[in-house]
ChimeraX commands (.cxc) that place a marker at each C-alpha (Angstrom):
marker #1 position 27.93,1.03,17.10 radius 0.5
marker #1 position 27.90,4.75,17.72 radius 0.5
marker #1 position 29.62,4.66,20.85 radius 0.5
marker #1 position 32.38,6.90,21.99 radius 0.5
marker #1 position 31.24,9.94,20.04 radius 0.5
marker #1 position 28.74,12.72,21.03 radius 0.5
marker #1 position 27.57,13.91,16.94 radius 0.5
marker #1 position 25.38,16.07,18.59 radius 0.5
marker #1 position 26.91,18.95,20.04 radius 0.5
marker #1 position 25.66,22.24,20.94 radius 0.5
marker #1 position 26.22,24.47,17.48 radius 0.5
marker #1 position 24.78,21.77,15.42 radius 0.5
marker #1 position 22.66,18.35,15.44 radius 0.5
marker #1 position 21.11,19.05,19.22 radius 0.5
marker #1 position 20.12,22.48,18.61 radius 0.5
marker #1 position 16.23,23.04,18.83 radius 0.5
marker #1 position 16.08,23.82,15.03 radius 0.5
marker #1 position 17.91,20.38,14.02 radius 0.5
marker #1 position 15.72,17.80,11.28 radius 0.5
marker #1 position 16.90,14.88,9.81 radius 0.5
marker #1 position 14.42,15.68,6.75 radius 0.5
marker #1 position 12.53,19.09,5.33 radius 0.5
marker #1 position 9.25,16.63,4.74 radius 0.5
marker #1 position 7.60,15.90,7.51 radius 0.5
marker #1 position 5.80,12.05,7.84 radius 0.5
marker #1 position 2.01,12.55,6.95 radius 0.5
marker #1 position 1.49,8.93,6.36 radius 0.5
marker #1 position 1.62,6.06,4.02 radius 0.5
marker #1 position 1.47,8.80,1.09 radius 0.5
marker #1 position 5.19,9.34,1.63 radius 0.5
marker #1 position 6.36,7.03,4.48 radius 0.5
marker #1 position 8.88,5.70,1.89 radius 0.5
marker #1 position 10.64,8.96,0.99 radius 0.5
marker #1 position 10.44,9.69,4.36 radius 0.5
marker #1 position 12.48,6.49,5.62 radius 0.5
marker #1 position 14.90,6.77,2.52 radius 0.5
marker #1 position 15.74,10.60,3.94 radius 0.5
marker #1 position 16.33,9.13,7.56 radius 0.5
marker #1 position 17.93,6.27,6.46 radius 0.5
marker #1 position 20.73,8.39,4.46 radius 0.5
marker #1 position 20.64,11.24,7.24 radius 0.5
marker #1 position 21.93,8.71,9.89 radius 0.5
marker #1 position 23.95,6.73,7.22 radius 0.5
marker #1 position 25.67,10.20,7.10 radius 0.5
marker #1 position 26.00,10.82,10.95 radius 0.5
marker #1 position 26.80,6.52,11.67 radius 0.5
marker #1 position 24.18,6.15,13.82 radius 0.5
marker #1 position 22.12,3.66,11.46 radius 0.5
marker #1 position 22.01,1.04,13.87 radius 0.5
marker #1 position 20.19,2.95,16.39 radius 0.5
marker #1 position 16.80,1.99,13.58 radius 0.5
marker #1 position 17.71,-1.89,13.94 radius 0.5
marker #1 position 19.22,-2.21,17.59 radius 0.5
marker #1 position 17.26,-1.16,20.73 radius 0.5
marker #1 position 18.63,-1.12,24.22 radius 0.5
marker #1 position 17.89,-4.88,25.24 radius 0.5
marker #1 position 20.69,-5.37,22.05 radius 0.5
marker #1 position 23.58,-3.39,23.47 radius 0.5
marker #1 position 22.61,-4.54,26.70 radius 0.5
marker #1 position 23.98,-7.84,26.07 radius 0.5
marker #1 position 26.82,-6.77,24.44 radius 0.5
marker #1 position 28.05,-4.88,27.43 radius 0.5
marker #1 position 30.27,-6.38,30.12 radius 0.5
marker #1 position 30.63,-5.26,33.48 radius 0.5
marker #1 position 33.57,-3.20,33.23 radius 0.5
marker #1 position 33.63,0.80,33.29 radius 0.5
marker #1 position 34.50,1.41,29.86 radius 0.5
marker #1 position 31.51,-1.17,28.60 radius 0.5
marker #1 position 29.25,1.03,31.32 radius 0.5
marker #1 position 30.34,4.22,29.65 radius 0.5
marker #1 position 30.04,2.99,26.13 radius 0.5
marker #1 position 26.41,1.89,26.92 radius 0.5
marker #1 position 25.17,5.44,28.44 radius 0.5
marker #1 position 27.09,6.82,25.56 radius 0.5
marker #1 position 24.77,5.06,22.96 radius 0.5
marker #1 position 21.37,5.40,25.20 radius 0.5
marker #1 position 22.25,9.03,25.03 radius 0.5
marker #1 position 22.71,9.18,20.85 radius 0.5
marker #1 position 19.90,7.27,21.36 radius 0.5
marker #1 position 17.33,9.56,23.11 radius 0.5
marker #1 position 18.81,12.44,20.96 radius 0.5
marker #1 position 18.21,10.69,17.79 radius 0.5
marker #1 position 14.17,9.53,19.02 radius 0.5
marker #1 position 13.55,13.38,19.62 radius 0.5
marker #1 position 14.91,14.21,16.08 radius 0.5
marker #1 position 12.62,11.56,15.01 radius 0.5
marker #1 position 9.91,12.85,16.46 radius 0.5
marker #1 position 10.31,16.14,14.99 radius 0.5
marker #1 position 10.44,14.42,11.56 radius 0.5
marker #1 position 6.53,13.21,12.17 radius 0.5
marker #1 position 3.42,15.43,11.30 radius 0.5
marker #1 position 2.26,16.69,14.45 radius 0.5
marker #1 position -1.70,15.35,13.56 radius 0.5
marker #1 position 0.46,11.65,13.90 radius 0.5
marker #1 position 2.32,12.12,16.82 radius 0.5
marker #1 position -0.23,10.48,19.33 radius 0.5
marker #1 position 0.54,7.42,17.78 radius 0.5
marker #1 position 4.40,8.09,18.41 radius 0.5
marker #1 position 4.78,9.02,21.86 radius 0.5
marker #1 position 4.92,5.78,23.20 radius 0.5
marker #1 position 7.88,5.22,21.52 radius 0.5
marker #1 position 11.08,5.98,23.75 radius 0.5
marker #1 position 13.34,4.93,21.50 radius 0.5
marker #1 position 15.13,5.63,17.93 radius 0.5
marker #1 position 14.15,1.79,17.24 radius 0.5
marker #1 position 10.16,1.32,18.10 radius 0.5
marker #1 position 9.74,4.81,16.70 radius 0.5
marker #1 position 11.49,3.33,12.83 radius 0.5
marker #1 position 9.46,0.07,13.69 radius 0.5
marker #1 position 5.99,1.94,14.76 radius 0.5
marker #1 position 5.90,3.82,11.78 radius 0.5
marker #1 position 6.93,0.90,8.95 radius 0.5
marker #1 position 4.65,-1.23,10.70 radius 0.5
marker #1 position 1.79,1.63,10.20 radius 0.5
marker #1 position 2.51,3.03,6.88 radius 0.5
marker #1 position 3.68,-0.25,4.54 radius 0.5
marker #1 position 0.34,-2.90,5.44 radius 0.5
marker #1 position -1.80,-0.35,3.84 radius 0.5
marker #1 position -3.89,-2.35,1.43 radius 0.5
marker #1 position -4.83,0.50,-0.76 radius 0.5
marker #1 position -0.51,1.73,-1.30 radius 0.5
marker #1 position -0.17,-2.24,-1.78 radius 0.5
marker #1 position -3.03,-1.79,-4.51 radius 0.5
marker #1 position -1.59,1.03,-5.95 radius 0.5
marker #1 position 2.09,0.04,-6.28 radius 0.5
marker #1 position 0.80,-3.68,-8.23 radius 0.5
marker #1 position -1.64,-1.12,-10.23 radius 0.5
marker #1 position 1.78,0.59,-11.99 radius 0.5
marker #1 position 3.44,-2.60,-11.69 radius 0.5
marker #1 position 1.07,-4.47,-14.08 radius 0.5
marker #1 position 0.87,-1.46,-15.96 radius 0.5
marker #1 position 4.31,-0.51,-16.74 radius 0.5
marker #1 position 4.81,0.52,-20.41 radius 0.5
marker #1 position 7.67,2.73,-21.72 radius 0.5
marker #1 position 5.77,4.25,-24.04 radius 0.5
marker #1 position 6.45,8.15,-24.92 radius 0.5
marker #1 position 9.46,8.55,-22.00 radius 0.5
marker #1 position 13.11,7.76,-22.53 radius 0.5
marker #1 position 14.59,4.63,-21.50 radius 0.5
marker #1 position 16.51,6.10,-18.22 radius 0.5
marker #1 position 12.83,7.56,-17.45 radius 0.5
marker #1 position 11.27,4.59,-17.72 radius 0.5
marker #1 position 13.76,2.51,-15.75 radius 0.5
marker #1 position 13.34,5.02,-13.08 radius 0.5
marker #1 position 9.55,4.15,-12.91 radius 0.5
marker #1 position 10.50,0.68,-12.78 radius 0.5
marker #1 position 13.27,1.35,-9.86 radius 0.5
marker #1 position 10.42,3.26,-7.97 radius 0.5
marker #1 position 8.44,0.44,-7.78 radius 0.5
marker #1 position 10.71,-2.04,-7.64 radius 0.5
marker #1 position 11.71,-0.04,-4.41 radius 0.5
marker #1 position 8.08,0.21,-3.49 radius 0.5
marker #1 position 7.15,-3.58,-3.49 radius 0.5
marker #1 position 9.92,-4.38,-1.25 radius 0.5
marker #1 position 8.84,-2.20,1.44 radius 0.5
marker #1 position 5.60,-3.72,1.08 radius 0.5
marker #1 position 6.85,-6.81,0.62 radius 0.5
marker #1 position 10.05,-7.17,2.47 radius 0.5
marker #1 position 11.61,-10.85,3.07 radius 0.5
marker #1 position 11.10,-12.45,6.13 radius 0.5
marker #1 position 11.70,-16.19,7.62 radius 0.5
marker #1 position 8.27,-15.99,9.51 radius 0.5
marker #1 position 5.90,-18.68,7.77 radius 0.5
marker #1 position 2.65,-17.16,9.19 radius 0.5
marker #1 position 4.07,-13.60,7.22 radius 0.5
marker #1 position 4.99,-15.16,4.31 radius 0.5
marker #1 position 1.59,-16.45,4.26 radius 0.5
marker #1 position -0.33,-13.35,4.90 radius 0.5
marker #1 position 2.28,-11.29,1.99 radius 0.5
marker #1 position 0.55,-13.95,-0.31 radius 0.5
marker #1 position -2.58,-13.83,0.38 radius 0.5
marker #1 position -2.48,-9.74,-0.27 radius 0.5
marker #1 position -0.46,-10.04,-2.92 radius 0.5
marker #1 position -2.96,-12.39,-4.60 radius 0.5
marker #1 position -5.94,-10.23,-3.46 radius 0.5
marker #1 position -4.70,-7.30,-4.72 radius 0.5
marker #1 position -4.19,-9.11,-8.26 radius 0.5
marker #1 position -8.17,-10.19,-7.98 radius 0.5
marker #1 position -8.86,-6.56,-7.50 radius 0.5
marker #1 position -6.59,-5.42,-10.39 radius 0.5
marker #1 position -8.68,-7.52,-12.82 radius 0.5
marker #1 position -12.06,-6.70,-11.62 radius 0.5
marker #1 position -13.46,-5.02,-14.89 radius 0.5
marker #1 position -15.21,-1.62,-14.32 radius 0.5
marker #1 position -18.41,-2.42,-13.45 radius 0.5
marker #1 position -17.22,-4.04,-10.45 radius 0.5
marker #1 position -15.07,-0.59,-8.97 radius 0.5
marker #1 position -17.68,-0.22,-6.23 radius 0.5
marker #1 position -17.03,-3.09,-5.02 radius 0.5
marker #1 position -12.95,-2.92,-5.34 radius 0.5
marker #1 position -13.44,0.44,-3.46 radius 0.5
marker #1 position -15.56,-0.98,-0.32 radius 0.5
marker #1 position -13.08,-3.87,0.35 radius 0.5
marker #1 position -10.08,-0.85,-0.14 radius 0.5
marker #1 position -11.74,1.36,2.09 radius 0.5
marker #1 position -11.79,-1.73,4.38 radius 0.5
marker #1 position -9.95,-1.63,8.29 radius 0.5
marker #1 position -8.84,-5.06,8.07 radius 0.5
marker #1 position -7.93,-7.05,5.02 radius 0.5
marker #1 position -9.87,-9.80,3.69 radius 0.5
marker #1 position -9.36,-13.22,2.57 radius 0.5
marker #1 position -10.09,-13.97,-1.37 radius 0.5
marker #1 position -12.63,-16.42,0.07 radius 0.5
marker #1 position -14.17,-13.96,1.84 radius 0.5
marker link #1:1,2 radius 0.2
marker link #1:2,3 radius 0.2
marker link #1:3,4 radius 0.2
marker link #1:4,5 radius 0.2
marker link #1:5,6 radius 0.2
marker link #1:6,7 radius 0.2
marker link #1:7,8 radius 0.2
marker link #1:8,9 radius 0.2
marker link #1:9,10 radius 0.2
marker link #1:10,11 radius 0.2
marker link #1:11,12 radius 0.2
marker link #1:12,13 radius 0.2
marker link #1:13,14 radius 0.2
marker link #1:14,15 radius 0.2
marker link #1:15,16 radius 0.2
marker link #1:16,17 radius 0.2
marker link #1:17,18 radius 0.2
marker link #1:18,19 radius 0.2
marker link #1:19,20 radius 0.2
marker link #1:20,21 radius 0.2
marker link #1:21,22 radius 0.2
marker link #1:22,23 radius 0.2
marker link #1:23,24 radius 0.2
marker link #1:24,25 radius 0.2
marker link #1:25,26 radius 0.2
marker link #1:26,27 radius 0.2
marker link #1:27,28 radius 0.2
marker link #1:28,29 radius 0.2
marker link #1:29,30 radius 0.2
marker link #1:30,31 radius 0.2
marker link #1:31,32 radius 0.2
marker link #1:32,33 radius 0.2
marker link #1:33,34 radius 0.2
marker link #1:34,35 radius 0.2
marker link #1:35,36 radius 0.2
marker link #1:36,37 radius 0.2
marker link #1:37,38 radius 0.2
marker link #1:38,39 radius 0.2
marker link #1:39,40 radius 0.2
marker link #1:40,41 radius 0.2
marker link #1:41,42 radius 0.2
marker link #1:42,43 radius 0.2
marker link #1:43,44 radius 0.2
marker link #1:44,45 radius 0.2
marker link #1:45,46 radius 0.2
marker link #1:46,47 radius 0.2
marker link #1:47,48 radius 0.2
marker link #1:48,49 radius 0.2
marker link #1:49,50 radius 0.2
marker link #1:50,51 radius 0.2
marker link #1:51,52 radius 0.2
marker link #1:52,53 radius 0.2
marker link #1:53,54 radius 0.2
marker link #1:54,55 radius 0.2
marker link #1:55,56 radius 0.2
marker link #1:56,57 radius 0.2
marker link #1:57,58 radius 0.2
marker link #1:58,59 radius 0.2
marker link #1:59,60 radius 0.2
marker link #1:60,61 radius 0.2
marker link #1:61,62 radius 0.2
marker link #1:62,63 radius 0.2
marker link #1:63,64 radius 0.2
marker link #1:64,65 radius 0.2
marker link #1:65,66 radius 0.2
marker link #1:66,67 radius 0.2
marker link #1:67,68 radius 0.2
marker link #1:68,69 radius 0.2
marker link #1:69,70 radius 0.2
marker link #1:70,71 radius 0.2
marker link #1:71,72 radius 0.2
marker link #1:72,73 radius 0.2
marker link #1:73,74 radius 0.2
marker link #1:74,75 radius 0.2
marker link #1:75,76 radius 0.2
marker link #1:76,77 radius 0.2
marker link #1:77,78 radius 0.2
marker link #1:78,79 radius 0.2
marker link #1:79,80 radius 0.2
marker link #1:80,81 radius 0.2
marker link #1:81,82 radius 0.2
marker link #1:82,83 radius 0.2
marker link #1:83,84 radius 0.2
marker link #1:84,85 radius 0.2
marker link #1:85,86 radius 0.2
marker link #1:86,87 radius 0.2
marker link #1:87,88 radius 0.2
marker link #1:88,89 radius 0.2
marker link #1:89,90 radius 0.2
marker link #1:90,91 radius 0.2
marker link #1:91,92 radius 0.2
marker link #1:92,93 radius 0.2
marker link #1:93,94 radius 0.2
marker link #1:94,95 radius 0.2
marker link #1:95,96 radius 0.2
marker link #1:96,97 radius 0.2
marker link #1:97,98 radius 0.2
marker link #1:98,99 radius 0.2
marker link #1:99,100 radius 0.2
marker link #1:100,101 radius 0.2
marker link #1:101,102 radius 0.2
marker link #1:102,103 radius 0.2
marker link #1:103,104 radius 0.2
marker link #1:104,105 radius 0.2
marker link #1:105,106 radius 0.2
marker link #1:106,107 radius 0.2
marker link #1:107,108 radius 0.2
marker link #1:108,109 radius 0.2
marker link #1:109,110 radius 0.2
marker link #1:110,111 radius 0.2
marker link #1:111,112 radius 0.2
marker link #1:112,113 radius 0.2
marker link #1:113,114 radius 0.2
marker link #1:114,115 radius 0.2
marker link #1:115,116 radius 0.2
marker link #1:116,117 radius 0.2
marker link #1:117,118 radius 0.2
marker link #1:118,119 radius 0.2
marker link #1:119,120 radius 0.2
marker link #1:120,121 radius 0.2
marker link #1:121,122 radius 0.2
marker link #1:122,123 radius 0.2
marker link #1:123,124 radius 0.2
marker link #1:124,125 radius 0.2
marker link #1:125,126 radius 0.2
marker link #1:126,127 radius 0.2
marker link #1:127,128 radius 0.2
marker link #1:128,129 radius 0.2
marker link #1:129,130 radius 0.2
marker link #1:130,131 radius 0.2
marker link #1:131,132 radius 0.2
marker link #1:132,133 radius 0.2
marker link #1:133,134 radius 0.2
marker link #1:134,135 radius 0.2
marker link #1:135,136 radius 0.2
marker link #1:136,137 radius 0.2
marker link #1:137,138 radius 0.2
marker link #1:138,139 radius 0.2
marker link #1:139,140 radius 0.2
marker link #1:140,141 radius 0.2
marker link #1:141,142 radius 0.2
marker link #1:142,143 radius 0.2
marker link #1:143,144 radius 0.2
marker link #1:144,145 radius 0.2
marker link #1:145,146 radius 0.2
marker link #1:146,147 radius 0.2
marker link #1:147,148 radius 0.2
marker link #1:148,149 radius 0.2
marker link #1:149,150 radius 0.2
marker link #1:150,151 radius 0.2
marker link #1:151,152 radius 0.2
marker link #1:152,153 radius 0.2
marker link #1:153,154 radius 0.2
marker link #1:154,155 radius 0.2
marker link #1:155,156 radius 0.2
marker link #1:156,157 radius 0.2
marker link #1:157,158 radius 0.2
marker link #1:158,159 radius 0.2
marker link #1:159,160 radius 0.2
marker link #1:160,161 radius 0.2
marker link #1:161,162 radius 0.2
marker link #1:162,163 radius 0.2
marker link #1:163,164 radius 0.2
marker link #1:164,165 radius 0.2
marker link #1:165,166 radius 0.2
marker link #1:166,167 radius 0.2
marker link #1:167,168 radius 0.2
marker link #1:168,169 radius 0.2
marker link #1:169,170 radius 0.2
marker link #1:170,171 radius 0.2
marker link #1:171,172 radius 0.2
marker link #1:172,173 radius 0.2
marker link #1:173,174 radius 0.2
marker link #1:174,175 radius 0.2
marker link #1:175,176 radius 0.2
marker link #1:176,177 radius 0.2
marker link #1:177,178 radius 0.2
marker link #1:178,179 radius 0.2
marker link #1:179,180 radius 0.2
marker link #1:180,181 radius 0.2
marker link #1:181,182 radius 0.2
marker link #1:182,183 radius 0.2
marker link #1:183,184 radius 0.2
marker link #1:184,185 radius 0.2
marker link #1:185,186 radius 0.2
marker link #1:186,187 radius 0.2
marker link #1:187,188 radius 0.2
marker link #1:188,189 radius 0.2
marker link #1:189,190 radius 0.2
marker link #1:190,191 radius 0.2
marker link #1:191,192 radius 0.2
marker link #1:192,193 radius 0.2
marker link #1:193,194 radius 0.2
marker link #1:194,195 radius 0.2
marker link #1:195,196 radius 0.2
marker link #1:196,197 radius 0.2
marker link #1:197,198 radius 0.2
marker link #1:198,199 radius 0.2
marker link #1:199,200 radius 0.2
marker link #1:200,201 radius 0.2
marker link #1:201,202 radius 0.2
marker link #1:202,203 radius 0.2
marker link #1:203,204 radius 0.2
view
């Protein structure tokens, strides 16, 4: 926990002019460099677990004594600090969707949550998956490619112990692979159920 220490002081992190990264979030076309450059920006500054705990969290953990009192409006101060850089990391044409989001935490989960159930990313990243080839590139090149991906899919596809998930992570991933194998004459189609709001079933 970052508790105890102020990392943002005056000359340097809180100043107006402070970002955690030079590319701003425009969307699911780079939400995952975008969360690697936060997540190694507060790696850097030990303030990660303000993107997995929220205030409800350390509010358990702290007792009724002063120092425990202290240590919690120490952290919901880091807190605050870090949301605003956050915020500043965001393409202004997205922040409507942000501003509801008080806190370092439901701003890191708003935007995964946005930017990694995006059918058409999910198409793309089994697209180069299936495709993958070393062809003319050097072997370090080509692992790369495969890292990226590799990197990719898990975002997409992260673990989770929730059944109902786990079930819907299927039934994309095997949609997606119908779509993959749809032979050319069929790309209209592909493109309509892409272009789709809400994911479909296979059946459907």
């Amino acid at each position: 926990m970052s508790f105890g220490i102020d990392i943002f002081d005056s000359k340097n992190i809180g100043s107006s002019s402070a970002m955690i990264t030079t590319e701003p979030l425009m969307g699911s076309s780079n939400y995952l460099a975008w969360a690697f450059s936060i997540e190694l920006w507060c790696k850097g500054q030990c303030v990660q677990d303000h993107l997995t705990n929220n205030a409800c969290v350390v509010e358990e953990k702290a007792k009724a004594s002063e120092a425990d009192d202290k240590a919690k409006t120490q952290w919901e101060k880091v807190d605050a600090q870090l949301c605003s850089l956050l915020w500043r990391s965001i393409d202004s044409k997205l922040m409507p969707l942000f501003l509801p989001s008080q806190t370092c935490y439901s701003v890191w989960e708003n935007a995964r949550a946005l930017f990694t159930n995006d059918i058409s990313r999910f198409y793309d990243v089994i697209s180069r998956m299936t495709n993958l080839k070393k062809q003319e590139s050097n072997m370090s090149t080509y692992l790369g490619h495969v890292q990226a991906v590799m990197e990719e899919f898990e975002t997409l596809m992260s673990v989770t112990t929730n059944v109902n998930k786990q079930q819907e992570h299927k039934q994309t991933l095997f949609l997606v692979l119908t779509l993959v194998g749809l032979p050319p004459d069929r790309d209209s189609v592909r493109d309509q159920i892409l272009a789709s709001p809400a994911v479909p079933t296979i059946d459907e």
